[in-house]
LUMMAR-608272 format. One record per residue (C-alpha): residue number from 1; residue in one letter; chain; z, y, x. Coordinates in Angstrom, 1 decimal. Layout:
BEGIN
R  resi  resn  chain      pz      py      px
R   NUM     A      A       Z       Y       X
...
END
This chain:
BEGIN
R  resi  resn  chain      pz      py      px
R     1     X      A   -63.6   -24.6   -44.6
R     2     X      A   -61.7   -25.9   -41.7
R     3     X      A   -64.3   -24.3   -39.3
R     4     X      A   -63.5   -21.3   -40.7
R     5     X      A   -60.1   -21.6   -40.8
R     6     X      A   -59.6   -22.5   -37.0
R     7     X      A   -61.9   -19.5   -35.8
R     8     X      A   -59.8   -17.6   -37.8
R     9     X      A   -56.7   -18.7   -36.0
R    10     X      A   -58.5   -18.7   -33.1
R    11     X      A   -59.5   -14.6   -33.6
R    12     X      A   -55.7   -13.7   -34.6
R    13     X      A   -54.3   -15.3   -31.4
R    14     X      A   -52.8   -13.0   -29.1
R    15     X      A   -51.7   -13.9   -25.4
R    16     X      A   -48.0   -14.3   -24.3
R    17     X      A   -46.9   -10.4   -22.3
R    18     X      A   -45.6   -11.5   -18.6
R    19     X      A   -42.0   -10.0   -18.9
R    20     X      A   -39.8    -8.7   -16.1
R    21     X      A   -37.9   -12.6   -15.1
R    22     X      A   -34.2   -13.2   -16.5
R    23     X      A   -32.1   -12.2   -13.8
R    24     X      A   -28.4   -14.3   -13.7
R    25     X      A   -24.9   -13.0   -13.4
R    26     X      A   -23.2   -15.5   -11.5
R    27     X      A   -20.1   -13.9   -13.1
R    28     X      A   -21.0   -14.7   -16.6
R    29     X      A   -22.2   -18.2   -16.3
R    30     X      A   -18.7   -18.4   -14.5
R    31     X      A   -17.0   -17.0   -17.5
R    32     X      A   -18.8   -19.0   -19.8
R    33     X      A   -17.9   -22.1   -18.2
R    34     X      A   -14.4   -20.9   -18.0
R    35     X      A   -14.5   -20.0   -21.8
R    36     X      A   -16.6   -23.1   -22.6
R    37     X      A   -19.3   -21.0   -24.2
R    38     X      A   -22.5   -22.5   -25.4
R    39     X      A   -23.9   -22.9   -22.0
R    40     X      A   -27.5   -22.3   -23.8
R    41     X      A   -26.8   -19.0   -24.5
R    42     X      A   -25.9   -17.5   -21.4
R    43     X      A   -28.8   -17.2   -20.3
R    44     X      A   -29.6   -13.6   -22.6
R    45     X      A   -26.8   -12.4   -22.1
R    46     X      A   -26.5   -12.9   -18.2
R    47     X      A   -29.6   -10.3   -17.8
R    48     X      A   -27.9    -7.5   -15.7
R    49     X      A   -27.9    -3.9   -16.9
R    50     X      A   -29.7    -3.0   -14.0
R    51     X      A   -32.8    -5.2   -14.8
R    52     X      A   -32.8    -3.6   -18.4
R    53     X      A   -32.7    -0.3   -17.3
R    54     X      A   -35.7    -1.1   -14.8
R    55     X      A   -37.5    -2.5   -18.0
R    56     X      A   -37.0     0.7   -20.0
R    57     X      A   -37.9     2.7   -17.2
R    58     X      A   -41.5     0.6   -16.5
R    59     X      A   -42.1     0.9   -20.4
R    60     X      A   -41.3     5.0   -20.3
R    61     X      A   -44.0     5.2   -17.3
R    62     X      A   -46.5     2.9   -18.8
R    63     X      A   -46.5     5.3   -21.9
R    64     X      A   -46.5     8.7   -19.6
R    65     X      A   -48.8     6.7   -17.3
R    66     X      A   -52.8     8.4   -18.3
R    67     X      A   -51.4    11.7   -20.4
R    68     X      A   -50.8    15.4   -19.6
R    69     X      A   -47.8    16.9   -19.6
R    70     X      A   -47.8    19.9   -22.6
R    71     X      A   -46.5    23.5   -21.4
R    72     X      A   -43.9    22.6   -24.0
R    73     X      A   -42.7    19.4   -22.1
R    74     X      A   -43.6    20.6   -18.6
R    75     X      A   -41.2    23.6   -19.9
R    76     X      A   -38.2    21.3   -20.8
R    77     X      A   -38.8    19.2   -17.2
R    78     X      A   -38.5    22.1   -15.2
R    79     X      A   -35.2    23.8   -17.6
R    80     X      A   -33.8    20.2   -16.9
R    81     X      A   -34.8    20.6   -13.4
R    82     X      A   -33.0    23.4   -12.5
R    83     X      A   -30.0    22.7   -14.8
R    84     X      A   -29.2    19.4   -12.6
R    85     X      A   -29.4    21.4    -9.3
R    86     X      A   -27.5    24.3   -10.6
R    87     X      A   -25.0    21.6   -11.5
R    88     X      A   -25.0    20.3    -7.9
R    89     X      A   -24.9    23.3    -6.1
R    90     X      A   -21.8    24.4    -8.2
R    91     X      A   -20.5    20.7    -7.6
R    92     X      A   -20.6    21.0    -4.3
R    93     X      A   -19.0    24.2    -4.1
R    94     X      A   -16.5    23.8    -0.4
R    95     X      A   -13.1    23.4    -2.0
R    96     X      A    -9.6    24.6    -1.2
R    97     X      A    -7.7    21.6     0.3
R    98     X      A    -3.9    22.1     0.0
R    99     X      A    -2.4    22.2     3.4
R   100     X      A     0.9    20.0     3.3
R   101     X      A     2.9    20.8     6.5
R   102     X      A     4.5    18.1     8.4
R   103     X      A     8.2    18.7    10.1
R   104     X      A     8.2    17.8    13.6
R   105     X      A    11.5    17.5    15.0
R   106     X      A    11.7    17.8    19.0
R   107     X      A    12.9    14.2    20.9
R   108     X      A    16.0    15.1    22.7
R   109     X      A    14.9    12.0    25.1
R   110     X      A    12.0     9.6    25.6
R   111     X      A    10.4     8.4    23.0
R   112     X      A    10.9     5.3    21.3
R   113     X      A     7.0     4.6    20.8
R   114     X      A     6.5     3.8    24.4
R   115     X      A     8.7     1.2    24.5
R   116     X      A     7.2    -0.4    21.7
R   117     X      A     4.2    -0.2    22.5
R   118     X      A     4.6    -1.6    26.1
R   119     X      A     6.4    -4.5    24.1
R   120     X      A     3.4    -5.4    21.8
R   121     X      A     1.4    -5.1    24.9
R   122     X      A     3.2    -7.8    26.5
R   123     X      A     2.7   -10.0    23.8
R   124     X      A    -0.3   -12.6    23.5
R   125     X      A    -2.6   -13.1    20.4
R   126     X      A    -1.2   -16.2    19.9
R   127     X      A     2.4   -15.2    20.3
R   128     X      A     1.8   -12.2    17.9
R   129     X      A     0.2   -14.5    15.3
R   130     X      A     2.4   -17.9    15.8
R   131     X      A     6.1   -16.7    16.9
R   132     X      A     9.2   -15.9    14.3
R   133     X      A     9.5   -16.5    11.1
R   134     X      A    11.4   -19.1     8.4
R   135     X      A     9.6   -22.0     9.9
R   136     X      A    11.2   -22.2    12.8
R   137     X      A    14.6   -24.6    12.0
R   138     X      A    15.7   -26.2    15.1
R   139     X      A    17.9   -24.5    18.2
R   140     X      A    15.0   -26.0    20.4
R   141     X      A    12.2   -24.2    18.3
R   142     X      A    14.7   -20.8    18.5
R   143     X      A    15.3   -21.1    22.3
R   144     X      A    11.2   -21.5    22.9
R   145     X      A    10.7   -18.4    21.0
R   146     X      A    13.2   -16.3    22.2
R   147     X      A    12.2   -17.4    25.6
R   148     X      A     8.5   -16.0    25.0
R   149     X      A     9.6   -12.9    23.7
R   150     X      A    12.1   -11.8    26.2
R   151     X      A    10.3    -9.5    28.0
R   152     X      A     9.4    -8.0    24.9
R   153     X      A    12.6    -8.2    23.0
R   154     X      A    14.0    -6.3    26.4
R   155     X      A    11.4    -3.4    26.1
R   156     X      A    12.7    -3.1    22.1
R   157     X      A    16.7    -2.7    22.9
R   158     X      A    15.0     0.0    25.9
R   159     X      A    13.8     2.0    23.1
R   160     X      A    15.8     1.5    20.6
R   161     X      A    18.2     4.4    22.7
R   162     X      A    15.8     6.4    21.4
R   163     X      A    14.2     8.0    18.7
R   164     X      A    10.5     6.9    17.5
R   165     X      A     8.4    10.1    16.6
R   166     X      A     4.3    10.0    16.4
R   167     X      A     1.9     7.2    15.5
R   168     X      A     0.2     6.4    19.6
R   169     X      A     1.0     2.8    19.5
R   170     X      A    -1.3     0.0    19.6
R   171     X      A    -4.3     0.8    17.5
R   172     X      A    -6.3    -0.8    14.9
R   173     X      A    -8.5     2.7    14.5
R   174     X      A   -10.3     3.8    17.7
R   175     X      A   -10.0     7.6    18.5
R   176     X      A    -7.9    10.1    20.1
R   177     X      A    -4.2     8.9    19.4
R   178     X      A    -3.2    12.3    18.6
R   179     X      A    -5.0    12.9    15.5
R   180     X      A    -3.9    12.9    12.0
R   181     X      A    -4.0    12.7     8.4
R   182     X      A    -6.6     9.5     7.8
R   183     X      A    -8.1     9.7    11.0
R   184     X      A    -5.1     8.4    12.9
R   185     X      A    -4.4     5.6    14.5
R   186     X      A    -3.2     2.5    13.4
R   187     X      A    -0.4     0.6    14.6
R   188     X      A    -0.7    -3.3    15.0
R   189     X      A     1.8    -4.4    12.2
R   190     X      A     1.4    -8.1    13.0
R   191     X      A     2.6    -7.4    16.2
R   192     X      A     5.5    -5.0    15.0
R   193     X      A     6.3    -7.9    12.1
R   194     X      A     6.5   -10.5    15.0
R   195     X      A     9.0    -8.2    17.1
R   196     X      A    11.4    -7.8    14.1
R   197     X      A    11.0   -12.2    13.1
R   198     X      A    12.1   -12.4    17.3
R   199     X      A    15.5   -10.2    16.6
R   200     X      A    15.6   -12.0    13.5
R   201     X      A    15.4   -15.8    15.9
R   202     X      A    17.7   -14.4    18.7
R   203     X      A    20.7   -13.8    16.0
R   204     X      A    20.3   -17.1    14.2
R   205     X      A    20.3   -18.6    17.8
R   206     X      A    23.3   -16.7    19.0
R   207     X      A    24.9   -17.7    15.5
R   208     X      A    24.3   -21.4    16.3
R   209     X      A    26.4   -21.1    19.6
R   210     X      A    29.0   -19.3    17.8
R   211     X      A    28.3   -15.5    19.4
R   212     X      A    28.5   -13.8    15.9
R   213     X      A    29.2   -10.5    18.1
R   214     X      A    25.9   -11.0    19.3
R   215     X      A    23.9   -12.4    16.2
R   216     X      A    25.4    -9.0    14.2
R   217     X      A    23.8    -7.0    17.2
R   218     X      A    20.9    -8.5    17.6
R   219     X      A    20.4    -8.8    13.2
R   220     X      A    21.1    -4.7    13.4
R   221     X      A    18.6    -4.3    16.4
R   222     X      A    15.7    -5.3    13.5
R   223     X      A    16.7    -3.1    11.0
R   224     X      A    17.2    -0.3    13.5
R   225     X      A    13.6    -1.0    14.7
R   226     X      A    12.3    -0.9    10.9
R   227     X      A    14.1     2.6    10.5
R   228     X      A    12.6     4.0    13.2
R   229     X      A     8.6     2.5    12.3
R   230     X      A     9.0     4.3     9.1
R   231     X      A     8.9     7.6    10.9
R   232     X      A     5.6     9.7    12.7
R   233     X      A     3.3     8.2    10.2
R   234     X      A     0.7    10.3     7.9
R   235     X      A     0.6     6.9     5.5
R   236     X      A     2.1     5.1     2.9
R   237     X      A     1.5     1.1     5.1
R   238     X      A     3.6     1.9     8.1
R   239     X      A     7.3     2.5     6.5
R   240     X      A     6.4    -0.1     4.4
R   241     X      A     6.3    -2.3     7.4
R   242     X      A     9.4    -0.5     9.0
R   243     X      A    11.0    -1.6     5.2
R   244     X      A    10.0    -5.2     5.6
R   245     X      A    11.4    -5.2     9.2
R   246     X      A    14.7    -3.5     7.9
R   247     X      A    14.7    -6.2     5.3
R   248     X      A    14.7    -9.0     7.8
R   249     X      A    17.5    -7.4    10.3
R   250     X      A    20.0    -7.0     7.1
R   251     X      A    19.5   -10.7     5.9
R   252     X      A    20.4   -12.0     8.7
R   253     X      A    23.0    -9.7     9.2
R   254     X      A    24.5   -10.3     6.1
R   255     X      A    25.0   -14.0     7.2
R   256     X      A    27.8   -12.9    10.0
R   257     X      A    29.8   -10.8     8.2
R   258     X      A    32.6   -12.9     7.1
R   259     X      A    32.5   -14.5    10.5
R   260     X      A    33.3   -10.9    12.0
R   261     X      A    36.6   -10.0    12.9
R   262     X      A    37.8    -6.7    11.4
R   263     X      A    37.7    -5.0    14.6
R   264     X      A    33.9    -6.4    15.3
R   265     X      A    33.7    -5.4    11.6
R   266     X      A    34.0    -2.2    11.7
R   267     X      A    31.8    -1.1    15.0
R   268     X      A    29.0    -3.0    13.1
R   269     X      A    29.8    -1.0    10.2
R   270     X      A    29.8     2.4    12.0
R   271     X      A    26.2     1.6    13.7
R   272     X      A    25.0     0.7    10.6
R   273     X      A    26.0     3.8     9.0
R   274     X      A    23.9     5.6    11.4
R   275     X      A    20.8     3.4    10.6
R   276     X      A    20.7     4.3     7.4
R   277     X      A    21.1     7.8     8.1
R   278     X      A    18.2     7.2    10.4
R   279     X      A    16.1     5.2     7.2
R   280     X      A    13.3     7.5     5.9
R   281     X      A    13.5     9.1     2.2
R   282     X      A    10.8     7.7    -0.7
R   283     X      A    10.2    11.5    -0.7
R   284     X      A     9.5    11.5     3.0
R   285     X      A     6.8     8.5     2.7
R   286     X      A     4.8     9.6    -0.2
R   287     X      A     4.1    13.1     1.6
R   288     X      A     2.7    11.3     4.5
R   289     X      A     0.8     9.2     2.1
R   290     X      A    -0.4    12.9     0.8
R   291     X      A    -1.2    14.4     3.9
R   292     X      A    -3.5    11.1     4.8
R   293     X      A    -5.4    11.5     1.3
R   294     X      A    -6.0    15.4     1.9
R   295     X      A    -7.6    14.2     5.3
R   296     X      A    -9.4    11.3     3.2
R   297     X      A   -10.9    13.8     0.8
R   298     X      A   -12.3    15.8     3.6
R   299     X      A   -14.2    12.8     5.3
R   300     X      A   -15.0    11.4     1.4
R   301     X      A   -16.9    15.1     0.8
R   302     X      A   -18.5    15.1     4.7
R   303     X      A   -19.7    11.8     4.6
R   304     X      A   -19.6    10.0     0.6
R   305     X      A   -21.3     7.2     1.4
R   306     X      A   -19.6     6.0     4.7
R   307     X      A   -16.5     7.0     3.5
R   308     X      A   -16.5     5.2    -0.1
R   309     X      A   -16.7     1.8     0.9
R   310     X      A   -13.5     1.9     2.9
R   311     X      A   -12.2     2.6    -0.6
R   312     X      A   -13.6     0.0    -2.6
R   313     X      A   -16.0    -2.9    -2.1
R   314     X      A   -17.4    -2.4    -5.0
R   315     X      A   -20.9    -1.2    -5.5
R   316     X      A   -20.1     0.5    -8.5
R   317     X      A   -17.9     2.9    -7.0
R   318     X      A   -21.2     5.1    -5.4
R   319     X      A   -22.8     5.8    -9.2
R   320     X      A   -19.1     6.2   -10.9
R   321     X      A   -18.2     8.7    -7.6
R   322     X      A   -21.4    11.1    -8.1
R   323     X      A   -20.7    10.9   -11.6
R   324     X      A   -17.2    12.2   -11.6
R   325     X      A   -18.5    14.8    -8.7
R   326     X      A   -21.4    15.7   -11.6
R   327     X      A   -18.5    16.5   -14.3
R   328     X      A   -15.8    18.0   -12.3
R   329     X      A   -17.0    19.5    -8.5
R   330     X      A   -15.2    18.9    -5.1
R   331     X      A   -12.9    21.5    -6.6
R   332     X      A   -12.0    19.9    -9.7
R   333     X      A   -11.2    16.5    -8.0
R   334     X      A    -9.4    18.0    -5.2
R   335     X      A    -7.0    19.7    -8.3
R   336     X      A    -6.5    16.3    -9.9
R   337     X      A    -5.8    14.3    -7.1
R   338     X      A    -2.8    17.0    -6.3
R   339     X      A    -1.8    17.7    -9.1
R   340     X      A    -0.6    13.9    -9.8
R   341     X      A     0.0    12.9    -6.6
R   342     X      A     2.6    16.4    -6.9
R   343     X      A     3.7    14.4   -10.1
R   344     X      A     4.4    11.2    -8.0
R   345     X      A     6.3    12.9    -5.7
R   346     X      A     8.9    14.3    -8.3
R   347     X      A     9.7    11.2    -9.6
R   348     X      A    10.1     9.6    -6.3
R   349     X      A    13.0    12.5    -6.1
R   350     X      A    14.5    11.0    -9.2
R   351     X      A    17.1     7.9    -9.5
R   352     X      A    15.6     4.6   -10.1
R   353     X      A    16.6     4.8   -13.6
R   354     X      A    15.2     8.3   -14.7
R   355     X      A    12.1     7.6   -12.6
R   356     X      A    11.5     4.8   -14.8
R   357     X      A    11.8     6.4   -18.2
R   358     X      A     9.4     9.8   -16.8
R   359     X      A     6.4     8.9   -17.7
R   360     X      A     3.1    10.2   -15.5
R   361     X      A    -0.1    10.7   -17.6
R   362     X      A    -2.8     8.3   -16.1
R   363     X      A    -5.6    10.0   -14.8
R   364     X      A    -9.2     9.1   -15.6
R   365     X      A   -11.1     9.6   -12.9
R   366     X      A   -11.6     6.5   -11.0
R   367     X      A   -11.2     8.1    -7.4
R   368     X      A    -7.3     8.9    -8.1
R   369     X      A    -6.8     5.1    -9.2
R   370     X      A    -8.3     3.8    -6.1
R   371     X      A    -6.4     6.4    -3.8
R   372     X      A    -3.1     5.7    -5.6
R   373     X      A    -1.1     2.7    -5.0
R   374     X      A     1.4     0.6    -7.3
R   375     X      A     3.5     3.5    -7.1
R   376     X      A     6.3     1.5    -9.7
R   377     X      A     6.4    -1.4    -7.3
R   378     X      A     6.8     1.1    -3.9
R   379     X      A     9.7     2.6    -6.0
R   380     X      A    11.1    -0.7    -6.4
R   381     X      A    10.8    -2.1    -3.5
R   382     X      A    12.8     0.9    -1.1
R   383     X      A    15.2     1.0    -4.1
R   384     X      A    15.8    -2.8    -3.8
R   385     X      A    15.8    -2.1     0.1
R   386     X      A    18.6     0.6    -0.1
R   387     X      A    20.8    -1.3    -2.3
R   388     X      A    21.4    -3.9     0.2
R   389     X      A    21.2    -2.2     2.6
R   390     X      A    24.6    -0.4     0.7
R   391     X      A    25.8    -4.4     0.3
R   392     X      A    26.1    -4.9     3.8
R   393     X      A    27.4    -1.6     4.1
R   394     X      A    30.5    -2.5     1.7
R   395     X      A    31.0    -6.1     3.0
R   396     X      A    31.4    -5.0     5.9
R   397     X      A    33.7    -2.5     5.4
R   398     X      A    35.5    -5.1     3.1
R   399     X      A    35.7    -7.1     6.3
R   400     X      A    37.4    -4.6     8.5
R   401     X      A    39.7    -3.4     5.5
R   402     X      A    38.2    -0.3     4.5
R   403     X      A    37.5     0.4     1.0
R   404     X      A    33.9     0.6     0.4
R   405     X      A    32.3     3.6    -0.5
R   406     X      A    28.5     2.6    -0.7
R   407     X      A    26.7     3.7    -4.1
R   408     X      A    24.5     1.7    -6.1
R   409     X      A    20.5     3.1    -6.5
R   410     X      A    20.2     0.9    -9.3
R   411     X      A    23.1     2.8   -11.8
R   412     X      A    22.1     4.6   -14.0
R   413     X      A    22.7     8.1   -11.4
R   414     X      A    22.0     6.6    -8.3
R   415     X      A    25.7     7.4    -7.2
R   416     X      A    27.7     5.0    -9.1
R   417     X      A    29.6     3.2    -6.6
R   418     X      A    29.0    -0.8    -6.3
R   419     X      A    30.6    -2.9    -8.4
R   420     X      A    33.0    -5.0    -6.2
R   421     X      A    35.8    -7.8    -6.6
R   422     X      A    37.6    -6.3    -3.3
R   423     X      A    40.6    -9.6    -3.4
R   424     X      A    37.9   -12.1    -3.4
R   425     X      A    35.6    -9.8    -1.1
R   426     X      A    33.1   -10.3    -3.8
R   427     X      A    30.2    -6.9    -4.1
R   428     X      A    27.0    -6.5    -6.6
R   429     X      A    25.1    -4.0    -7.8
R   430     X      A    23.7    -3.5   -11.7
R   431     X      A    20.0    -4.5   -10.6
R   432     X      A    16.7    -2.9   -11.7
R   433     X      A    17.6    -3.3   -15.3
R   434     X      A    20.9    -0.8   -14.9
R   435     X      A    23.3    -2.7   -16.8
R   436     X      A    26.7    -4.8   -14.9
R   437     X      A    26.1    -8.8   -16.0
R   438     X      A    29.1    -9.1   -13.5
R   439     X      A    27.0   -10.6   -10.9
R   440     X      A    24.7   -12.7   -13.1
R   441     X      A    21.3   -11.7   -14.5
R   442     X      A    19.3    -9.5   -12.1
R   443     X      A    22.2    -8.6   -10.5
R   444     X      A    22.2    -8.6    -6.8
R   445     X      A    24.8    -9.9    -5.0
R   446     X      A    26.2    -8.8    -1.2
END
C-alpha cells in the first residue's frame, strides 16, 4: 500500500518552471524602509513593470511560436499595420511654428556687452567661484577682494555708459554667438553673479570709511548692471540673473540712505529712476522665454532623442513623448504649447493680485510641464523685486524732501501708492497677501 502510494506521488510530480528572476527597484525597498513596511514583502512587489511586460511578451510568442497565422488574423495584423503608420505619417505632419518677432532697438553707442565680457574674461576660475558674497565680514577681507576685481570692476563702470543689447558674452553653449531662440549662447552667470557680489563689497567698503557718496554709487552700479543683463536674451534664466543682481545693488543701497544728505539724496534718486525705467517688463521676459521654446520645439521634432534629455533625465520621458506625439501630431503639440504659454503671458500683464485669482487650466501633456517653469514663483519674485525696488525709490526721496510717489505692485491695482509714515521717514508696502498690517505681517518694509 505504501508502494503504491509513493509511485503514485512519484507519477503526479511535476518539475518547478524556471521563471524570468525578480528584478529590484532600489526605489521601493527605499520606500519600504522609509515607510517601515514588512521588509518580506517587497520583494513581489519591487518586480519592475518592464520585466512584466517582457514576461507577457515571452508567454504571447511561446503560444504564437509553431502556428500559422489564419487570413482572418494575418487580415487584422496588416489593418493594424497600416493604421499605426497612417497614424505616424499624419503625426508627423511639418507643423506651423508661430513666428514671435523680437524688437531690436539700435545702440546709439558701444555696446555694453563688450565690456562685460572683457570683465569676466579678466577674471580667474577661482576668483569667479570664491570672490563676493555675505561671507566676507572684515575691511581686510573687503580690501582683498576689491583689490582682485579692480580691473574688472573698472571694465563694468566702462560699460555701464552704455546700453547692453544681444546675448555674445561668455558662453556656456558653443556656436556662432549670433544665433537665437534655444540655440544661443549662454552667458556665464557665475561670473556675472560674482561681478554684481564685487559692487556689492566695494560699497560696504566705502561705507566702512565713511564715503556713503561712494557706497550709494557703487550699490546703484549693481543694480544698473542687473537691468541691463535682463535685456538681448531669448530665455527666461538670464533676467533672472540680472533680477538677482538688481536685488543685491538695492540692499545695499538701502543701507546709505539715511546717511545721504538731501542733496546726495536726490542725484541718487534721479539715477535710480532711470534704472528702473531701464528694468525689463515680466511681459518682456516670458516672450523671450517663448521665442526660445519655438526654437526648442524645432530641434525637439529634428532630433527627439538628442533633444529630450536636455529636458528631462528621466528615461520615461522618450515612451510618454512618442505617446503624446501618437495622440496629438507635431501640430497639435505645437497648438498647446502656444496656446498656454499665450495664457501665461496675459497674466503676467495683470497686477499681482488679479494674476493670482486668474486661474490657467493645467495642461496634460507632459512636454508643456517640463517646458514651463514655476510660473507663480517667477511672478513673485519680479513683483517682490519691483516693490523694493519702489522702497528705495520713496526713501530716498523721503531723504531729499520730496514726497514719494512710488506705487506698490502688491495693492490690490498695482498703482496704489506705498503706504508711508513720511514724519518718522517710515515706508511699506501691503505684501503678497494685499492687505496693510501697518508694517507687520508679510509686509515689507523700506
Amino acid at each position: 500500500m505504501k508502494q503504491q502510494f509513493k509511485e503514485e506521488e512519484k507519477s503526479s510530480y511535476t518539475a518547478p518552471v524556471a521563471t524570468a528572476p525578480v528584478v529590484i527597484d532600489t526605489e521601493v525597498v527605499m520606500e519600504a524602509v522609509r515607510t517601515n513596511d514588512p521588509i518580506p514583502n517587497f520583494r513581489r512587489s519591487a518586480v519592475t513593470l518592464k520585466t512584466r511586460q517582457r514576461q507577457s511578451l515571452q508567454r504571447g510568442f511561446m503560444r504564437l511560436k509553431g502556428q500559422r497565422l489564419s487570413k482572418k488574423g494575418a487580415l487584422v495584423l496588416l489593418s493594424g499595420a497600416l493604421l499605426f503608420g497612417g497614424r505616424w505619417y499624419w503625426a508627423n505632419q511639418a507643423p506651423v511654428i508661430p513666428y514671435l518677432p523680437k524688437v531690436e532697438v539700435a545702440l546709439d553707442g558701444p555696446n555694453a556687452l563688450h565690456f562685460f565680457s572683457a570683465a569676466m574674461d579678466s577674471m580667474t576660475y577661482r576668483e569667479v567661484r570664491d570672490i563676493g558674497g555675505p561671507d566676507i565680514d572684515t575691511v581686510a577681507q573687503q580690501k582683498e577682494a576689491v583689490t582682485k576685481l579692480a580691473p574688472a570692476l573698472t571694465l563694468v563702470r566702462e560699460g555701464l555708459q552704455y546700453h547692453y543689447q544681444g546675448n555674445q558674452t561668455k558662453f556656456w553653449k558653443a556656436g556662432s554667438p549670433y544665433q537665437t531662440g534655444f540655440n544661443a549662447p549662454v552667458m556665464d552667470f557665475i561670473a556675472i553673479r560674482t561681478l554684481g557680489r564685487g559692487l556689492a563689497d566695494d560699497a560696504r567698503l566705502k561705507e566702512r570709511t565713511g564715503d556713503y557718496t561712494g557706497a550709494m554709487s557703487a550699490s546703484l552700479d549693481a543694480a544698473q548692471l542687473g537691468t541691463e543683463i535682463g535685456h538681448g536674451s531669448d530665455s527666461l534664466i538670464q533676467p533672472m540673473v540680472g533680477e538677482v543682481v538688481i536685488g543685491i545693488g538695492v540692499s545695499e543701497a538701502t543701507r546709505n540712505v539715511a546717511k545721504l544728505t538731501p542733496e546726495q539724496a536726490s542725484e541718487a534718486l534721479a539715477r535710480l529712476q532711470k534704472i528702473s525705467a531701464r528694468r525689463t517688463t515680466l511681459e518682456e521676459i516670458w516672450a523671450g522665454e517663448m521665442r526660445q521654446n519655438r526654437s526648442l520645439l524645432e530641434m525637439l521634432f529634428e532630433k527627439p532623442t538628442e533633444t529630450l534629455p536636455m529636458l528631462a533625465s528621466r528615461h520615461s520621458i522618450m515612451p510618454s513623448y512618442f505617446a503624446e506625439l501618437m495622440r496629438y501630431g507635431k501640430q497639435g503639440l505645437v497648438d498647446q504649447v502656444t496656446d498656454y504659454q499665450n495664457a501665461i503671458l496675459q497674466k503676467f500683464k495683470l497686477p499681482y493680485q488679479q494674476a493670482q485669482r486668474l486661474n490657467i487650466a493645467p495642461q496634460e501633456t507632459e512636454l508643456i510641464q517640463l517646458m514651463t517653469p514655476n510660473t507663480r514663483r517667477i511672478q513673485r519674485g519680479y513683483t517682490e523685486r519691483s516693490v523694493k525696488l519702489a522702497l528705495l525709490e520713496a526713501k530716498l526721496a523721503l531723504r531729499a524732501g520730496k514726497k514719494p510717489v512710488s506705487t506698490d505692485a502688491f495693492s490690490q491695482t498695482g498703482q496704489e501708492p506705498l503706504r508711508s509714515q513720511e514724519a518718522v521717514g517710515k515706508v511699506w508696502s501691503v505684501g503678497p497677501n494685499g492687505v496693510d498690517e501697518q508694517g507687520s505681517g508679510d509686509d515689507i518694509m523700506g
